[in-house]
matplotlib code that plots the C-alpha trace (Angstrom):
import matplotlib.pyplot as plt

x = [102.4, 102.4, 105.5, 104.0, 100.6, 102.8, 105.2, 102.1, 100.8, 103.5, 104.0, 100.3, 100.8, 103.4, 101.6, 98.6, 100.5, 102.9, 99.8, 98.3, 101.5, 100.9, 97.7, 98.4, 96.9, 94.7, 94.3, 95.3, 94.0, 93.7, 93.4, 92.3, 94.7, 92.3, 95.6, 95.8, 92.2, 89.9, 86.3, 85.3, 82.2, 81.2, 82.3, 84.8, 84.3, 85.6, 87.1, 87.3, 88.8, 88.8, 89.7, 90.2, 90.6, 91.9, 92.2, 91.6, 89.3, 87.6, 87.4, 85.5, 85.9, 84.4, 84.3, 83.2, 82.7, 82.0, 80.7, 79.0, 79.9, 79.4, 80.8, 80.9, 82.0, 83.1, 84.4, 87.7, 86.9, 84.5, 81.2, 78.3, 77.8, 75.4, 75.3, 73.0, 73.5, 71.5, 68.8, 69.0, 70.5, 73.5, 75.0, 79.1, 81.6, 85.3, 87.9, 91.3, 93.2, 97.0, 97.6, 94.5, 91.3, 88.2, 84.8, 81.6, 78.0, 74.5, 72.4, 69.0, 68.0, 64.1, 63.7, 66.9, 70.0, 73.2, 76.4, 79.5, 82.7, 85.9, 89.7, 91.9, 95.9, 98.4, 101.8, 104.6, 105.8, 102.6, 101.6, 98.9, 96.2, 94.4, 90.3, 89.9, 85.8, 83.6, 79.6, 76.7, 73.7, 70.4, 72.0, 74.7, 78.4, 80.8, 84.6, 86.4, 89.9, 90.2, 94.0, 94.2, 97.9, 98.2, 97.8]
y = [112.0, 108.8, 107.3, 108.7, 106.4, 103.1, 103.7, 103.8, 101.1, 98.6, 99.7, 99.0, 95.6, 94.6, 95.6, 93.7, 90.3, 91.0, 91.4, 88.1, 86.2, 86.9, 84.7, 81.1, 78.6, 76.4, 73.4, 69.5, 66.6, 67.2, 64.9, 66.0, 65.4, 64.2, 64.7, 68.3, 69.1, 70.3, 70.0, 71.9, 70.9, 69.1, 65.2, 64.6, 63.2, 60.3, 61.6, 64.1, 64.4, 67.8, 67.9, 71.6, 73.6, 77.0, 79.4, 82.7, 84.2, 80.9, 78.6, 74.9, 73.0, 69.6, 67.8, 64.3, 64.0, 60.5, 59.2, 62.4, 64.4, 68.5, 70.9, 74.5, 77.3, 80.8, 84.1, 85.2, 88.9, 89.4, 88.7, 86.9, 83.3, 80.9, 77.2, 74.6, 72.9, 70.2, 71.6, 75.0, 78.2, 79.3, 82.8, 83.5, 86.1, 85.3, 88.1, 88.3, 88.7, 88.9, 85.5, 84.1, 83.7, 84.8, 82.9, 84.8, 82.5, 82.8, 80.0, 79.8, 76.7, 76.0, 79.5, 80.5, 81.7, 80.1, 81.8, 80.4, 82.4, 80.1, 81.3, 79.5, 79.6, 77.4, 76.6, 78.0, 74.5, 74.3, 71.3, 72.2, 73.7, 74.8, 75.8, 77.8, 78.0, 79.9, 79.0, 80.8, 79.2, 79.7, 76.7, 78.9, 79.6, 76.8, 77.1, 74.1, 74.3, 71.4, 70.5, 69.4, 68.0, 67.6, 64.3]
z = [149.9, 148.1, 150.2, 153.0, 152.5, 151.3, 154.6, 156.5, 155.2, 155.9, 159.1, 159.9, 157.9, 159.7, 163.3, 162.4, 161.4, 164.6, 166.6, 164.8, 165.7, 169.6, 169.3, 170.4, 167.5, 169.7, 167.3, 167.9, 169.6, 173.5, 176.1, 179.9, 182.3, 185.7, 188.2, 187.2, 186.6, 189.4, 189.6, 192.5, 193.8, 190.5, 190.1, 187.7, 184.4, 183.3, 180.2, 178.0, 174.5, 172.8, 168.8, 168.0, 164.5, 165.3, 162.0, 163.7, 163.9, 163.4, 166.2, 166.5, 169.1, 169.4, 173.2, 173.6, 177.3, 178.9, 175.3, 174.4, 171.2, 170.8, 168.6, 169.4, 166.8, 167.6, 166.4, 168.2, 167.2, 169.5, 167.0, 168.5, 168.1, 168.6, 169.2, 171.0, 174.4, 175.3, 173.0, 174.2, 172.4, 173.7, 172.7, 173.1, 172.2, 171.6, 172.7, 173.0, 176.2, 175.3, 174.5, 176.9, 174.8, 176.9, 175.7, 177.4, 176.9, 178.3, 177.7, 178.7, 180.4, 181.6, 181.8, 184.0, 182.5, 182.6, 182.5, 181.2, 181.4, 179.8, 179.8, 177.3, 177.9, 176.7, 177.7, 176.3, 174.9, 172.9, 174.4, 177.4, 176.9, 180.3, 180.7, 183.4, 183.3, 186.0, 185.5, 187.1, 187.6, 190.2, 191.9, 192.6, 191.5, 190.4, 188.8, 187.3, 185.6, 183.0, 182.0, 178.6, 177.1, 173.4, 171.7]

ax = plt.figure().add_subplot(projection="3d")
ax.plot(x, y, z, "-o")
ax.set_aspect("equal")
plt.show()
C-alpha cells in the first residue's frame, strides 16, 4: 500500500509540473507594435510599453500608455482580484485556457459597469505577446487586439 501511495504521488507530481510547463511565462519588457495592432473604432495610442513579472500564479503587469503609468496584479488560478482604474475598483479573475490566459474584469464606472474581457497568447518564439481585449460598455461594444514584441 505504501508503494502504491509514493507511485501515486509522483505520478501526480510529475502531471502537475507537466501541466505547469504548458503555461507560457509572460514576463519581459514589451513594446506595441502600431502596424499589427488594431483599434477598432477607438484611436490608437501613441505608445504603449508593458513591463511584466509573470511567476505563476502571480501576475503584475504595469502599462504606461501615452505617459501614463498603471500596475495591475492578478491571480492566474482563477482567485478574485482587485485593482483601481482611474480611481474606480476593478475586480478580475485569471484562468487558464491551454496556453492562452483569459483575464475577466468589471469595473464600475459613474454608476455603469464596464466589462473588460482580455486573451493573452504568445508566440511560439517567445517573443510576441498578443492582447486580444473585447470591452462592454453602455456606449456599446468595442474589441482591440494590441501586438506587443519583446524588448
Amino acid at each position: 500500500m505504501r508503494k502504491l501511495m509514493s507511485t501515486l504521488f509522483v505520478i501526480m507530481a510529475a502531471a502537475s509540473a507537466a501541466m505547469a510547463a504548458d503555461k507560457p511565462d509572460f514576463s519581459g519588457d514589451w513594446k506595441m507594435d502600431a502596424d499589427k495592432s488594431s483599434f477598432g473604432q477607438m484611436p490608437p495610442p501613441a505608445s504603449i510599453l508593458a513591463k511584466i513579472d509573470h511567476k505563476d500564479p502571480a501576475l503584475s503587469i504595469t502599462t504606461t500608455q501615452n505617459d501614463q503609468t498603471q500596475t495591475f496584479k492578478y491571480s492566474t488560478d482563477g482567485k478574485e482580484t482587485t485593482n483601481s482604474m482611474m480611481g474606480n475598483d476593478m475586480k478580475s479573475k485569471a484562468t487558464w485556457e491551454g496556453k492562452t490566459l483569459v483575464i475577466s474584469s468589471v469595473a464600475n464606472m459613474g454608476g455603469a459597469d464596464l466589462k473588460m474581457d482580455s486573451k493573452y497568447s504568445l508566440s511560439d518564439d517567445g517573443k510576441t505577446l498578443t492582447q486580444a481585449l473585447k470591452i462592454a460598455a453602455p456606449q456599446g461594444e468595442f474589441e482591440m487586439t494590441i501586438v506587443l514584441v519583446k524588448q
